[in-house]
N, C-alpha and C positions, 0 to 999 in steps of 0.2 A: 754951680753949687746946688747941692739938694738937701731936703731935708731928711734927718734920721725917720723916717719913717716910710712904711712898707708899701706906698704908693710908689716912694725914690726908685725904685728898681725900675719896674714898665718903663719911666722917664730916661733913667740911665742906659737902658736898649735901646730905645726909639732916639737916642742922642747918636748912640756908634753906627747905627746903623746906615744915620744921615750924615755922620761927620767924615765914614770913612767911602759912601757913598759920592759925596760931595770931592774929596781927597783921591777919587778913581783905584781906589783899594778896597770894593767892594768884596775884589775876592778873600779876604781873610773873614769879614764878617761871620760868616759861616761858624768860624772857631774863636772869634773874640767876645762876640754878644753870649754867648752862653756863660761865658770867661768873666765878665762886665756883670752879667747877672748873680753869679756865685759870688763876686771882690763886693758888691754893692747890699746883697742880702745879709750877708758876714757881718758887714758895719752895721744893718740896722737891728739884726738878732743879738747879737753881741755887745752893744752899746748900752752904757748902764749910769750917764749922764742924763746930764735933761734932755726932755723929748726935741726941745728948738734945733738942737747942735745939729749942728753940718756936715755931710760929706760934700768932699771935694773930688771930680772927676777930671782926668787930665787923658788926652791921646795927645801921643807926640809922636813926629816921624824924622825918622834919619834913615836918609837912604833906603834900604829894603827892610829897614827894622821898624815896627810899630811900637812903641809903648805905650800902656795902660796901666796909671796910678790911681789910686783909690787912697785920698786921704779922710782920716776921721782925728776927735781925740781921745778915742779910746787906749789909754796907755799897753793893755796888754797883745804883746807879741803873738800874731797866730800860730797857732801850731798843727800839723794833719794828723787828724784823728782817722780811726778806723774802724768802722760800720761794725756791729758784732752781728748785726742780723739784716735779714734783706726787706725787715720792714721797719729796719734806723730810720731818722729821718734827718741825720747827720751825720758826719764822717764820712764824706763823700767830697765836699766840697772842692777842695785842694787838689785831693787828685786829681779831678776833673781840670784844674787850673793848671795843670804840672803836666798831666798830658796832651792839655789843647796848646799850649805855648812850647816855645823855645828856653825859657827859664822866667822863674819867679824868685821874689826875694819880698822883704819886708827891714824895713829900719825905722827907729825913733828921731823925730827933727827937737828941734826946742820948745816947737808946738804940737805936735802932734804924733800919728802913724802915720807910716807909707806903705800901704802894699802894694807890691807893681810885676809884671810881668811885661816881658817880651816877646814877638812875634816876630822870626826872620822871613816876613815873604817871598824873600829872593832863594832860598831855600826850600822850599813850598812844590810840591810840583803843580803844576797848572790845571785849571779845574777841566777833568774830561782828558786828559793828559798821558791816561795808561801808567801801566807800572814801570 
């Protein structure tokens, strides 16, 4: 659990980096911490509750599939916006999450949001691996 605030992010890196380290799927960190940093800065730019309120980080693994959920309870659904100019300093985000994963998605629980994304590493070519 972390707090809605803008230290939570560094925290939430330095989490995947040890958990997927720790899990010997070091090789996707490369495109999931960037992924973890954009799902975790969204919650706390975007949250418009009190400062205490929580995100919830979740990495789950099934077989060559990694998931990364990102819960808040910010009720509004994200949506990808797009940069009008190259000194936006959003509408970027998502993309970056859509093109470093396998797929992303978001839904409503009875408490919360869910953002979450997937990573097929078995899919993956192998790092140093050639085309």
């Amino acid at each position: 659990m972390l707090r809605s605030d803008p230290s939570s992010v560094r925290l939430a890196r330095e989490f995947t980096k040890v958990a997927l380290s720790a899990g010997e799927r070091g090789d996707v960190a490369a495109s999931l911490v960037p992924v973890v940093s954009e799902l975790v800065t969204n919650s706390v730019v975007h949250h418009t509750g009190p400062f205490s309120a929580s995100i919830h980080l979740r990495l789950l693994t099934c077989g060559t599939t990694i998931r990364l959920e990102v819960h808040d309870d910010e009720p509004a659904l994200p949506a990808p916006r797009t940069a009008t100019s190259p000194n936006d300093e959003s509408g970027r985000g998502l993309h970056i999450v859509a093109a470093l994963t396998t797929r992303w998605g978001c839904f409503r629980t009875n408490t919360d949001k869910c953002v979450w994304c997937e990573i097929d590493a078995g899919a993956r070519p192998a790092p140093g691996g050639g085309a």
